[in-house]
N, CA, C and O atoms as a GROMACS GRO file, in nm:
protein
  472
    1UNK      N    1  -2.987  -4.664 -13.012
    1UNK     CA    2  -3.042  -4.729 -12.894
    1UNK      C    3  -3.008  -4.876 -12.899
    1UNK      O    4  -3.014  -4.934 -13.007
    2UNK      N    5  -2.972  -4.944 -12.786
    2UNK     CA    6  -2.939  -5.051 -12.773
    2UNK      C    7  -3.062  -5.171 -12.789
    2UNK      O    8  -3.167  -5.139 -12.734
    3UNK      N    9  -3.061  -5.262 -12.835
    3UNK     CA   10  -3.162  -5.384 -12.873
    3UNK      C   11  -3.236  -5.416 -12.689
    3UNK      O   12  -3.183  -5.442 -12.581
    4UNK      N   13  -3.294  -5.409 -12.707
    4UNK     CA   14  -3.408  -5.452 -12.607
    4UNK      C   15  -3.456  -5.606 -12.573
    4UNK      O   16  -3.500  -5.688 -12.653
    5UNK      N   17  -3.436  -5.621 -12.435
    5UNK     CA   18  -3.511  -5.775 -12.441
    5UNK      C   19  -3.625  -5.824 -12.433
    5UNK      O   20  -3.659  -5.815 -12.316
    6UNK      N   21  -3.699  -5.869 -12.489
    6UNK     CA   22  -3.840  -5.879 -12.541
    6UNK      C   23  -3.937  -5.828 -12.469
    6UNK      O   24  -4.032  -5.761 -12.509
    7UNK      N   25  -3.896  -5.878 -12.302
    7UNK     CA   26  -4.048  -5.862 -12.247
    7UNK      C   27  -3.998  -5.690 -12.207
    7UNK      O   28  -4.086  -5.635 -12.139
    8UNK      N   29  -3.919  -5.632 -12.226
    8UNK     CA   30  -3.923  -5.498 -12.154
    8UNK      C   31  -3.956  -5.420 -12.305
    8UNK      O   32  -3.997  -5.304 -12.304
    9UNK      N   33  -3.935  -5.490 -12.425
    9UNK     CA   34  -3.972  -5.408 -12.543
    9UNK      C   35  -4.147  -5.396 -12.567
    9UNK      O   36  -4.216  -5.305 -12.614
   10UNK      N   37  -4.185  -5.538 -12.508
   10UNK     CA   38  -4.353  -5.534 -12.479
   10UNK      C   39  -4.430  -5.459 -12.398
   10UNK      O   40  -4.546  -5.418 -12.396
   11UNK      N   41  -4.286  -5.450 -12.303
   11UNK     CA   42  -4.387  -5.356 -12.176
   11UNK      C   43  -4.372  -5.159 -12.198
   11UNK      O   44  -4.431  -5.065 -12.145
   12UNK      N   45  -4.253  -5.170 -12.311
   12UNK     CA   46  -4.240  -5.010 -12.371
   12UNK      C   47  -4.369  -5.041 -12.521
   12UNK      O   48  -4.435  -4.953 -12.576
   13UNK      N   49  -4.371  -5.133 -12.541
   13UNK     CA   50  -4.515  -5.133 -12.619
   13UNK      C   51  -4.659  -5.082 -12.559
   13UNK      O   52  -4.748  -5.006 -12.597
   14UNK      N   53  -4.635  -5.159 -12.452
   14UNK     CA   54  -4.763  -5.157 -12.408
   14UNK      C   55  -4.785  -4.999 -12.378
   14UNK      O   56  -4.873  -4.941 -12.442
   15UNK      N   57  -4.707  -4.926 -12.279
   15UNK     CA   58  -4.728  -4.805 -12.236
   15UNK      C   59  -4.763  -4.727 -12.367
   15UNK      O   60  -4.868  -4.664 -12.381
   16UNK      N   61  -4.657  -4.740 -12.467
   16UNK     CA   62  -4.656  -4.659 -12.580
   16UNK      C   63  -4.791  -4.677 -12.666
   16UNK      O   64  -4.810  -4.594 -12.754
   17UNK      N   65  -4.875  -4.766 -12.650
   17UNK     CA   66  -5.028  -4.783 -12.713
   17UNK      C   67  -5.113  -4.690 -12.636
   17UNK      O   68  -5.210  -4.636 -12.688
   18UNK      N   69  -5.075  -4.666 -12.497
   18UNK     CA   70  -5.192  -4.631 -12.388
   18UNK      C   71  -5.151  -4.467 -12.422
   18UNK      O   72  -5.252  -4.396 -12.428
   19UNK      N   73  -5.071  -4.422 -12.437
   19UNK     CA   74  -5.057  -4.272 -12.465
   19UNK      C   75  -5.142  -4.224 -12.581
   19UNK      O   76  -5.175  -4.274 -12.689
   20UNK      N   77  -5.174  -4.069 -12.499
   20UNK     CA   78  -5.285  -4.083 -12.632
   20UNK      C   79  -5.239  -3.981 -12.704
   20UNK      O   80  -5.308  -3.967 -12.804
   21UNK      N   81  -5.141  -3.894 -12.696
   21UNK     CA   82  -5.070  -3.786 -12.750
   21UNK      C   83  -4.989  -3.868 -12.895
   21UNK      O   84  -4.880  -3.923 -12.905
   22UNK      N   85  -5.060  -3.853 -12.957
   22UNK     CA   86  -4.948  -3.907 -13.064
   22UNK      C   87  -4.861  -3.862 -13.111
   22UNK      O   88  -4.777  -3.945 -13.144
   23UNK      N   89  -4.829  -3.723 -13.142
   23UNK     CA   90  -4.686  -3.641 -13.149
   23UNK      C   91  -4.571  -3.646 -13.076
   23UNK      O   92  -4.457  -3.624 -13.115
   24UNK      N   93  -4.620  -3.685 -12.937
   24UNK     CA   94  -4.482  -3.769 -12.874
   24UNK      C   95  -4.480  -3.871 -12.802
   24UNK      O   96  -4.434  -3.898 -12.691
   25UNK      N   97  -4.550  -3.939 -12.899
   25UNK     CA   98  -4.528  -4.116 -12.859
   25UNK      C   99  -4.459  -4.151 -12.879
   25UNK      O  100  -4.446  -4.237 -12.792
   26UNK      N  101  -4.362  -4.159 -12.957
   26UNK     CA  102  -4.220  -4.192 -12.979
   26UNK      C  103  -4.109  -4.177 -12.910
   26UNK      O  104  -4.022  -4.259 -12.879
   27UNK      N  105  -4.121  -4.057 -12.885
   27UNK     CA  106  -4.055  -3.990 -12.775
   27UNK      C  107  -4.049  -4.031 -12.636
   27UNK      O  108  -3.952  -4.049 -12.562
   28UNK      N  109  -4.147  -4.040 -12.621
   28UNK     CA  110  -4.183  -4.121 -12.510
   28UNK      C  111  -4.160  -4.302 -12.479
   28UNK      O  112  -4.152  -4.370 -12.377
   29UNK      N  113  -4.156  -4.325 -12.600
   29UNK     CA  114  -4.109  -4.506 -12.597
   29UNK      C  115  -3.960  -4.470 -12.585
   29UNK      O  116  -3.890  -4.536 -12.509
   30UNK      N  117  -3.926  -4.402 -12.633
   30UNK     CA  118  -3.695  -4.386 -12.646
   30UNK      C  119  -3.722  -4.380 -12.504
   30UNK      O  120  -3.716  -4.488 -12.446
   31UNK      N  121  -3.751  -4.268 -12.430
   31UNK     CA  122  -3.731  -4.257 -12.302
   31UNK      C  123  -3.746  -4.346 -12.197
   31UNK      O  124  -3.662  -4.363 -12.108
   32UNK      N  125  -3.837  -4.394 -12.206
   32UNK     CA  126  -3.870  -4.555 -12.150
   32UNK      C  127  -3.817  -4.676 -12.148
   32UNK      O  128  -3.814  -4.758 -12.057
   33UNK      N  129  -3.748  -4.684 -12.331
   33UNK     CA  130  -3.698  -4.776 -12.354
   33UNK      C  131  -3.545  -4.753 -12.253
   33UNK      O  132  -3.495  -4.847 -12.191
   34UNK      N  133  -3.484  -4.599 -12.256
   34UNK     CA  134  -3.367  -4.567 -12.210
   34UNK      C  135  -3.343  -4.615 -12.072
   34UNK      O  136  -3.237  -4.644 -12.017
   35UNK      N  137  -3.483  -4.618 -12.022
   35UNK     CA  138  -3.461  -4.614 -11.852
   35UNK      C  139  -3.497  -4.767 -11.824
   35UNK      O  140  -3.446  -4.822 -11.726
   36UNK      N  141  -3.589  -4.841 -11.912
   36UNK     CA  142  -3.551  -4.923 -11.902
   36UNK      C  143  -3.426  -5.030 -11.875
   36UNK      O  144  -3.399  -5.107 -11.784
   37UNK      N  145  -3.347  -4.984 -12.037
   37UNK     CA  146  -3.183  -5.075 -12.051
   37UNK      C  147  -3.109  -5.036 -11.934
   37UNK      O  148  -3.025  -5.114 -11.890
   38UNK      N  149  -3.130  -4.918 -11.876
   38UNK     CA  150  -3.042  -4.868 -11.802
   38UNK      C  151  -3.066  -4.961 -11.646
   38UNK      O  152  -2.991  -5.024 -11.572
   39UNK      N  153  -3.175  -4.937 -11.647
   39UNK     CA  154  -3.232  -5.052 -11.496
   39UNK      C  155  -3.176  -5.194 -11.535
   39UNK      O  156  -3.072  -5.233 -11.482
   40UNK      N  157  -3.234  -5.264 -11.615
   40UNK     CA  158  -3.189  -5.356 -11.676
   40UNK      C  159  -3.041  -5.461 -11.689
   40UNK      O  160  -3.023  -5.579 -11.658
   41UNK      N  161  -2.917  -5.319 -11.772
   41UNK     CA  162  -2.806  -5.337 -11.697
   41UNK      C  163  -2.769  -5.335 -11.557
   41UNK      O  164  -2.685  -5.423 -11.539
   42UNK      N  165  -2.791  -5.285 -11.471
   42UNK     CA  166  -2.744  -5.240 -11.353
   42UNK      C  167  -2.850  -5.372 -11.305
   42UNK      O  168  -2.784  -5.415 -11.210
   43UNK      N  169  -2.943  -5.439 -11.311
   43UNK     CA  170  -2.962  -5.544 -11.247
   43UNK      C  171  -2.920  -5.686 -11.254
   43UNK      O  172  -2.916  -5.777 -11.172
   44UNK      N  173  -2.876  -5.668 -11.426
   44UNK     CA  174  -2.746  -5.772 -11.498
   44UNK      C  175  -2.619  -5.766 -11.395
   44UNK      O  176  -2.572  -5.869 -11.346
   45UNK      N  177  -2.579  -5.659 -11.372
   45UNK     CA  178  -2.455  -5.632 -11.324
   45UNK      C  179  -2.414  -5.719 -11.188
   45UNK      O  180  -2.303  -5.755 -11.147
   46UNK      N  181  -2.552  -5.737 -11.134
   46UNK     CA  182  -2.582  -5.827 -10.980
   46UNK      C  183  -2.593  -6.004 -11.010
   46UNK      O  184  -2.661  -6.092 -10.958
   47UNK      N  185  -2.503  -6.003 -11.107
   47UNK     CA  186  -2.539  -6.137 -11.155
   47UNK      C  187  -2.636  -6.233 -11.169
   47UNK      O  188  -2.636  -6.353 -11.145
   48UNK      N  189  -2.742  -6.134 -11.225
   48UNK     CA  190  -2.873  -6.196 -11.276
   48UNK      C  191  -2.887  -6.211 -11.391
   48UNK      O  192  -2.864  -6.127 -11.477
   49UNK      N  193  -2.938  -6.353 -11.410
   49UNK     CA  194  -2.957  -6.364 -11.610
   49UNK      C  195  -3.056  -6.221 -11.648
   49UNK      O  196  -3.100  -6.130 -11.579
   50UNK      N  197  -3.066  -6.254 -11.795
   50UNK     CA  198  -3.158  -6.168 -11.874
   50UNK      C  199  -3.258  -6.139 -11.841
   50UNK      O  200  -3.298  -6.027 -11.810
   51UNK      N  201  -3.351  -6.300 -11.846
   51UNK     CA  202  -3.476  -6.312 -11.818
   51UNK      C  203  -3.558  -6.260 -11.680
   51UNK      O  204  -3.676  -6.225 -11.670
   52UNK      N  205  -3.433  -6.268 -11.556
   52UNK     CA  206  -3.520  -6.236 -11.442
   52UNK      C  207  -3.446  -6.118 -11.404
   52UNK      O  208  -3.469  -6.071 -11.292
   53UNK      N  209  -3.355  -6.060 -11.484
   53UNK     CA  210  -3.338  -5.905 -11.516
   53UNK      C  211  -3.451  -5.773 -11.532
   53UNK      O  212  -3.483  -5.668 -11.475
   54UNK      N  213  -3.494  -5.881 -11.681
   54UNK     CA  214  -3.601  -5.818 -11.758
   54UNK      C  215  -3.727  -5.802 -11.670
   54UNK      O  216  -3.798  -5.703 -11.688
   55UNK      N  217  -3.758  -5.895 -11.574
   55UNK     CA  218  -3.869  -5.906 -11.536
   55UNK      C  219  -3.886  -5.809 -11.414
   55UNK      O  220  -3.984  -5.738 -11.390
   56UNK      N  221  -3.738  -5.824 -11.322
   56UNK     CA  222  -3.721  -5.714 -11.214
   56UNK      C  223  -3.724  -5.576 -11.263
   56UNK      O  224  -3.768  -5.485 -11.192
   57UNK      N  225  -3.678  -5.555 -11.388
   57UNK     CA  226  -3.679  -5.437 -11.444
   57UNK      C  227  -3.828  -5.383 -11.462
   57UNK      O  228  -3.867  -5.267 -11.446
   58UNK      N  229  -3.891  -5.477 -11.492
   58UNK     CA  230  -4.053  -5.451 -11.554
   58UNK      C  231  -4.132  -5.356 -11.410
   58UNK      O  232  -4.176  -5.243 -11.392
   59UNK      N  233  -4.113  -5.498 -11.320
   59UNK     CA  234  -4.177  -5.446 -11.184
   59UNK      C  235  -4.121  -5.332 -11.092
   59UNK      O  236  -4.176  -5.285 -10.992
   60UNK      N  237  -3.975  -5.291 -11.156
   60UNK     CA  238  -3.949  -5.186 -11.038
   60UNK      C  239  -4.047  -5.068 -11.131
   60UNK      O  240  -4.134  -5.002 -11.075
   61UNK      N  241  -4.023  -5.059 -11.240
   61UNK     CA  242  -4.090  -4.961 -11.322
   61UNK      C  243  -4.239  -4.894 -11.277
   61UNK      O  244  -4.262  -4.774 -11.258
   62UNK      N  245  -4.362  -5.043 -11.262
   62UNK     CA  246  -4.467  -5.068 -11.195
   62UNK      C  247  -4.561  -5.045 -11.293
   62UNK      O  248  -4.517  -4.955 -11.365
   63UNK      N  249  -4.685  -5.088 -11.337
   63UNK     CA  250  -4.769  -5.162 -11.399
   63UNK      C  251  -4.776  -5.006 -11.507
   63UNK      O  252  -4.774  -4.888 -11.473
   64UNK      N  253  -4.784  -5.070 -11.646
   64UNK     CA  254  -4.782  -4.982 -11.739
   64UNK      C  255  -4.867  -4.900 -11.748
   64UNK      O  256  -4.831  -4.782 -11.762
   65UNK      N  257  -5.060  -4.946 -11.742
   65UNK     CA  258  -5.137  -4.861 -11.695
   65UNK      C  259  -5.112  -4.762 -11.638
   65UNK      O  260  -5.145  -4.655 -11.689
   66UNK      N  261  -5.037  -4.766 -11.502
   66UNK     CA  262  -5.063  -4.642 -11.444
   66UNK      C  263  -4.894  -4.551 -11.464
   66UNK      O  264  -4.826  -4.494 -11.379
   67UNK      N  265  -4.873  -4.567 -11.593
   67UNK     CA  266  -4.754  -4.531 -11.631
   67UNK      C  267  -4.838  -4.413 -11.729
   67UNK      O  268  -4.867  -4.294 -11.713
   68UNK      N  269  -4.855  -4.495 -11.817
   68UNK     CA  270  -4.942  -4.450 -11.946
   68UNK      C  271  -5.036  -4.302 -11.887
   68UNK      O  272  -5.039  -4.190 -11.937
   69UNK      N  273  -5.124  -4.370 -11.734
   69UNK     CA  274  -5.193  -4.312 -11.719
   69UNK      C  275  -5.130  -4.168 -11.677
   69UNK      O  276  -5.160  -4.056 -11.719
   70UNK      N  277  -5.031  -4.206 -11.578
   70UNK     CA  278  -4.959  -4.011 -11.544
   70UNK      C  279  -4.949  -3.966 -11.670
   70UNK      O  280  -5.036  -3.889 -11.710
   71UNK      N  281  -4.821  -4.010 -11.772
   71UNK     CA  282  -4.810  -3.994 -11.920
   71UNK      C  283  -4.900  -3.874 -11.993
   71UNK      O  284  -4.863  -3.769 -12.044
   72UNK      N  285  -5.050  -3.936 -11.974
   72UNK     CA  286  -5.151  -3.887 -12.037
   72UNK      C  287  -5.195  -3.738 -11.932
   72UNK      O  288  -5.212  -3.626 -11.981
   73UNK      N  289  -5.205  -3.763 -11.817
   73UNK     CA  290  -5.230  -3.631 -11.747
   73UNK      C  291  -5.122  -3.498 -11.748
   73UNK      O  292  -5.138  -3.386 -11.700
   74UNK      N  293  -5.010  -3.553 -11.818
   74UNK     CA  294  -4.868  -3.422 -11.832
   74UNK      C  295  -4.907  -3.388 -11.957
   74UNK      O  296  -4.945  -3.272 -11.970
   75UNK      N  297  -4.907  -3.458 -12.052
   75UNK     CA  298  -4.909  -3.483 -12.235
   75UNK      C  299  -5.026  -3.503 -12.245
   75UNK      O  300  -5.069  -3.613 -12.210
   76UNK      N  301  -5.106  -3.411 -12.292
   76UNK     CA  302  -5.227  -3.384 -12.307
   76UNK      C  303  -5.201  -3.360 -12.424
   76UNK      O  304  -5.102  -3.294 -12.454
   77UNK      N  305  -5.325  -3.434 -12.561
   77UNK     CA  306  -5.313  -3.378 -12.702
   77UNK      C  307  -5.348  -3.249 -12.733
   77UNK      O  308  -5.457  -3.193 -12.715
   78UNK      N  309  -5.248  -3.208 -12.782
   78UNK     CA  310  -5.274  -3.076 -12.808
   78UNK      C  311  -5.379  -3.073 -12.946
   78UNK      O  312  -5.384  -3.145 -13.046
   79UNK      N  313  -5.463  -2.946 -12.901
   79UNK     CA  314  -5.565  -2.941 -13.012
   79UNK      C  315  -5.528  -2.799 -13.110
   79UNK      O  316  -5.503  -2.689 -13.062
   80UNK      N  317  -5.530  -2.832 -13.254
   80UNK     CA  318  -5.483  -2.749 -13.347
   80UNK      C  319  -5.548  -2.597 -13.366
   80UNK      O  320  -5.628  -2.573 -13.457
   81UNK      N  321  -5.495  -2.473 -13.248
   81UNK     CA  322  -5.585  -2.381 -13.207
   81UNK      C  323  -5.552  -2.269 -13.408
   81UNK      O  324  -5.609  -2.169 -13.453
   82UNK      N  325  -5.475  -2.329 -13.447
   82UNK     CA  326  -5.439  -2.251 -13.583
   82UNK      C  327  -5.527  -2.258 -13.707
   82UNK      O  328  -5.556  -2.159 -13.774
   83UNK      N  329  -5.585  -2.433 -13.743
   83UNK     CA  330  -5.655  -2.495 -13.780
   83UNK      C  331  -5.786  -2.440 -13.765
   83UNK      O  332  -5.854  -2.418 -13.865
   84UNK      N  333  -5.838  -2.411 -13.624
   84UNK     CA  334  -5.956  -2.369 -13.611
   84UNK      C  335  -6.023  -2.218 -13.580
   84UNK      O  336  -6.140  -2.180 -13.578
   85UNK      N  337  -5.903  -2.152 -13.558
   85UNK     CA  338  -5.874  -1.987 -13.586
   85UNK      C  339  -5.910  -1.997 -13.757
   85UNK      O  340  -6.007  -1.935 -13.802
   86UNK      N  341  -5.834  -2.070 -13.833
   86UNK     CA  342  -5.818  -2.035 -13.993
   86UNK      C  343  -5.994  -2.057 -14.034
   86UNK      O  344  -6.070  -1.975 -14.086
   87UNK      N  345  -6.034  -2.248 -13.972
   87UNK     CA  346  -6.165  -2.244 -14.047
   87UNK      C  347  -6.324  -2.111 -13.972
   87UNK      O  348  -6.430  -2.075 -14.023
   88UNK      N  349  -6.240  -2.070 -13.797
   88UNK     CA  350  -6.330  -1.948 -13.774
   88UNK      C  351  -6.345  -1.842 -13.844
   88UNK      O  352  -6.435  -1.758 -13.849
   89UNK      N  353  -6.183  -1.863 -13.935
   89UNK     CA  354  -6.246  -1.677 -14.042
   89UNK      C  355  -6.277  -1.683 -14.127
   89UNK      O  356  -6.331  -1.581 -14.169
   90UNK      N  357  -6.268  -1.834 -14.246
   90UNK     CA  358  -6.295  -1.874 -14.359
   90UNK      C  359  -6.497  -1.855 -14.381
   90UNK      O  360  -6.554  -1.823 -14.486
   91UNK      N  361  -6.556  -1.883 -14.260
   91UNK     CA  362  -6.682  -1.970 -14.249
   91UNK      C  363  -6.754  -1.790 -14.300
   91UNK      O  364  -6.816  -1.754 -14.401
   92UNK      N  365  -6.705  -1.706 -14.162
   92UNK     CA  366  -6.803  -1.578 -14.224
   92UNK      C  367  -6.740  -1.549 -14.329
   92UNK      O  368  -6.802  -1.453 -14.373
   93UNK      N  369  -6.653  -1.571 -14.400
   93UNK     CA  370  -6.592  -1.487 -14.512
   93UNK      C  371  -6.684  -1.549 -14.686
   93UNK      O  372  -6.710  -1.484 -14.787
   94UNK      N  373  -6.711  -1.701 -14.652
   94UNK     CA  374  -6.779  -1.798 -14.705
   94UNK      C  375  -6.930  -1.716 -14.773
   94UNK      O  376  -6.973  -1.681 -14.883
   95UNK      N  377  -6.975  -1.712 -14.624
   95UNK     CA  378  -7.132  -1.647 -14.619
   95UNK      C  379  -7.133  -1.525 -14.711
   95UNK      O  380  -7.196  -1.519 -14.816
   96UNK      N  381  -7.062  -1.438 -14.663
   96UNK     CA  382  -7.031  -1.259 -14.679
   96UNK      C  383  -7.035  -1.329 -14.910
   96UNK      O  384  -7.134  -1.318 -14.981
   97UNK      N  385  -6.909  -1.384 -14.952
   97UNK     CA  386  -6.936  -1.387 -15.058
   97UNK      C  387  -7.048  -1.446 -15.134
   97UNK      O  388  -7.067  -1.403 -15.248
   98UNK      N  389  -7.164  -1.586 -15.065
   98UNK     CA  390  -7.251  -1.635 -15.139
   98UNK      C  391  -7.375  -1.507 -15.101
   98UNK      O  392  -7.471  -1.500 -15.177
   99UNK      N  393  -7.368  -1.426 -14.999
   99UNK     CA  394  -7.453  -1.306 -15.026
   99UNK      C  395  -7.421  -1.204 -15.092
   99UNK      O  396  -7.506  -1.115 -15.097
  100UNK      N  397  -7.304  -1.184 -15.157
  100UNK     CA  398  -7.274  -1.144 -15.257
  100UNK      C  399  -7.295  -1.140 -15.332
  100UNK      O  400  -7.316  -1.022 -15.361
  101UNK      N  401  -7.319  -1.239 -15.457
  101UNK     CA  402  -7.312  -1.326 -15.530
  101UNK      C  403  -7.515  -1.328 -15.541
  101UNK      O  404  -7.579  -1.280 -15.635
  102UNK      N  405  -7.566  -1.386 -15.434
  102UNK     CA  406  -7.718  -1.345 -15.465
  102UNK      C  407  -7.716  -1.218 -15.475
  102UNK      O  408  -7.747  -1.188 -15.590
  103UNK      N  409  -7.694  -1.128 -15.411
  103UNK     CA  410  -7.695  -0.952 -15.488
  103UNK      C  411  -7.674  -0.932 -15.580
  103UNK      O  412  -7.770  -0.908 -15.652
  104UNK      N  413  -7.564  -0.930 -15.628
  104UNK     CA  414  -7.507  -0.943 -15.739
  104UNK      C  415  -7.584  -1.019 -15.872
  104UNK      O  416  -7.589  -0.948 -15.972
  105UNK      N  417  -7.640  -1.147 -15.885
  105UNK     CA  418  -7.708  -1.202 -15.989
  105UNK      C  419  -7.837  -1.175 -15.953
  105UNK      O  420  -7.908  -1.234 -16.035
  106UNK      N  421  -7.913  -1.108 -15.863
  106UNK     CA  422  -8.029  -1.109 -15.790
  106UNK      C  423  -8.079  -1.278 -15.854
  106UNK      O  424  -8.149  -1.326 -15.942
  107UNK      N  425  -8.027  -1.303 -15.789
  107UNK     CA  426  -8.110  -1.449 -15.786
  107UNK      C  427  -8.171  -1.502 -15.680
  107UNK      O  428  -8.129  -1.491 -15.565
  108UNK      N  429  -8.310  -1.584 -15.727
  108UNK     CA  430  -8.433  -1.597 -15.629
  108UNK      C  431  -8.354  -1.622 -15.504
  108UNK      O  432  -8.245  -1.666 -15.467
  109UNK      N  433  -8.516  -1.549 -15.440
  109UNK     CA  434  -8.530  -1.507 -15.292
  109UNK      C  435  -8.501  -1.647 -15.232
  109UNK      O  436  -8.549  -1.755 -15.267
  110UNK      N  437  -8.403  -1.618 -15.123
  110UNK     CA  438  -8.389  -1.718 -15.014
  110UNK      C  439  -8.251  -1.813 -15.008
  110UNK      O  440  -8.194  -1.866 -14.912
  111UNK      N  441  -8.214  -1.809 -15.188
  111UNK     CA  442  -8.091  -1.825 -15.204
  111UNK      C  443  -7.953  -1.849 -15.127
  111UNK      O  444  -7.880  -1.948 -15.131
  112UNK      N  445  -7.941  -1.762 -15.074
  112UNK     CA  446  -7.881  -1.744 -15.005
  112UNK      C  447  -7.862  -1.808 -14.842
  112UNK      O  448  -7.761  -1.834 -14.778
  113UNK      N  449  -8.014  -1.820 -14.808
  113UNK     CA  450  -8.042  -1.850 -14.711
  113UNK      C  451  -8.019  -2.019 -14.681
  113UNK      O  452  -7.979  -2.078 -14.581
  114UNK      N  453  -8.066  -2.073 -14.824
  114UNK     CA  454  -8.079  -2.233 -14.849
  114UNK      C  455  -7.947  -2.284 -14.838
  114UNK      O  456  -7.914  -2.389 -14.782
  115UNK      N  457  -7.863  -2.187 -14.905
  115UNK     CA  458  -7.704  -2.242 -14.907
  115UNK      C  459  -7.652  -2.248 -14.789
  115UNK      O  460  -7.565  -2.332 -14.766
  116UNK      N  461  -7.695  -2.160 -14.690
  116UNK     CA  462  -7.617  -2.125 -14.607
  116UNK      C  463  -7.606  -2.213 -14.466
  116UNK      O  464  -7.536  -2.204 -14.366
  117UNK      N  465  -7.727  -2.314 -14.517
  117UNK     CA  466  -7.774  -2.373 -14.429
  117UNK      C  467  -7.781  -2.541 -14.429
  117UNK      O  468  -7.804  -2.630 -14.348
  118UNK      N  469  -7.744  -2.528 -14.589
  118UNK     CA  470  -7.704  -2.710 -14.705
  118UNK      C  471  -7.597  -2.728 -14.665
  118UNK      O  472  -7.531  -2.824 -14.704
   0.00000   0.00000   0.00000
């Protein structure tokens, strides 16, 4: 990727903080950054310096907030449905052996109950 000029690397900052998906936040700054340089050049090309390149570039884009904000309504964090399948079968499997275990040693009444609940 090509070097970036400051204020359009601030304003792919900025968006890239407001995302809340963090698995493709990155992803999401390349892409930005891409469409950025690309606007960028092509407004260079009209014989405009850097600076009021960078800045036309910023505003055709339009305020990062509500960049960030679509961003966040497509790219939704995904929540780890594997993670919480695994700790849903671990939890009764947990119980099933510490009532075991009081059967097994018959150890005092309630045992079982106290743990299950510490």
């Amino acid at each position: 990727m090509n070097q970036l000029h400051p204020l359009l690397q601030a304003y792919v900052d900025q968006v890239g903080q407001q995302v809340k998906a963090r698995e493709i936040r990155q992803e999401i700054k390349e892409e930005i950054s891409e469409h950025l340089y690309e606007l960028w050049e092509s407004i260079r090309s009209d014989e405009v310096d850097d600076e009021s390149a960078a800045r036309l570039a910023v505003a055709q884009m339009g305020a990062s907030e509500e960049i960030a904000k679509g961003l966040n309504r497509v790219h939704k964090p995904r929540i780890p449905w594997g993670m919480l399948a695994f700790l849903g079968l671990m939890l009764p499997l947990a119980l099933l052996v510490m009532y075991a275990v009081q059967l097994g040693y018959q150890a005092g009444d309630g045992l079982f109950v106290r743990q299950a609940y510490t």
